[in-house]
N, C-alpha and C positions, 0 to 999 in steps of 0.2 A: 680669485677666479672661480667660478663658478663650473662645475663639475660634470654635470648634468649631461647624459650623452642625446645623441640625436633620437635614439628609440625611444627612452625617456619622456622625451618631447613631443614625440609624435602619439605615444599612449596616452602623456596628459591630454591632448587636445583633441585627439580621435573621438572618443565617446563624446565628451561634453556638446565638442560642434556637432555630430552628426545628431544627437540627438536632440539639441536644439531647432535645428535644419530640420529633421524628416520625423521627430517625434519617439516618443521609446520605443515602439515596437516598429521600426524601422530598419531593421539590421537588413532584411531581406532585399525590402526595395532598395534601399543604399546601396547594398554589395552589386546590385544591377546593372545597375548606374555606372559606379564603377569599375564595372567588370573586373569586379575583385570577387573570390567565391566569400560568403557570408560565413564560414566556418573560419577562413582567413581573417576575415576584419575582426572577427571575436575575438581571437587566438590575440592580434593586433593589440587589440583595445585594453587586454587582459595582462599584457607582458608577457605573453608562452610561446610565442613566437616572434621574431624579427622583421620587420618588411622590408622586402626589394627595393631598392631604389625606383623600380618600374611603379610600385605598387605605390610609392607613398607621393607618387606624381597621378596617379590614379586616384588615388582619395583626393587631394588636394586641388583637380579639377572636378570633382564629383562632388566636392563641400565648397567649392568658390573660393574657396581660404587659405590663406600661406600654413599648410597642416605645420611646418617647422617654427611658427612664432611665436613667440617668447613673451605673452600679456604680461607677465611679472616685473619681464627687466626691458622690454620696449624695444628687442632688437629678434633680428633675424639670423637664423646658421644656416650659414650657405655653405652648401656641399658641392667641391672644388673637385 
C-alpha cells in the first residue's frame, strides 16, 4: 500500500496543473480565482503549509481538476 498522504498529493499536482493552466507567472491571478491568498497556495505548492479542506475544494474548482488524483496509480482519495 502506498503511503503517500493526501497533502502530498495535492502539492504533487498543485504547481504542475496550475501552472500548466494559467502559466508560470500565475500565482497571483490563480490565487484570485480561487480566492485562496497567493502567499497560501505557495506555502501549498511548496509543502510549509497544510491546506483546508475549504482550500483544497478551492483550488480544485479554480484548476477544473480532481486537485486529489493520483496520475501514477489512476485512482482517486476521497476524503470521507
Amino acid at each position: 500500500m502506498d503511503d503517500t498522504t493526501i497533502v502530498e498529493i495535492v502539492t504533487e499536482n498543485l504547481r504542475q496543473v496550475r501552472e500548466d493552466r494559467f502559466g508560470k507567472e500565475s500565482l497571483n491571478r490563480f490565487a484570485q480565482l480561487a480566492e485562496v491568498s497567493a502567499p497560501h497556495v505557495s506555502e501549498i505548492e511548496t509543502g510549509k503549509r497544510n491546506p483546508t479542506l475549504d482550500e483544497v475544494i478551492k483550488i480544485s474548482l479554480a484548476l477544473n481538476y480532481p486537485i486529489l488524483y493520483r496520475d501514477r496509480t489512476t485512482r482517486m482519495v476521497k476524503v470521507t
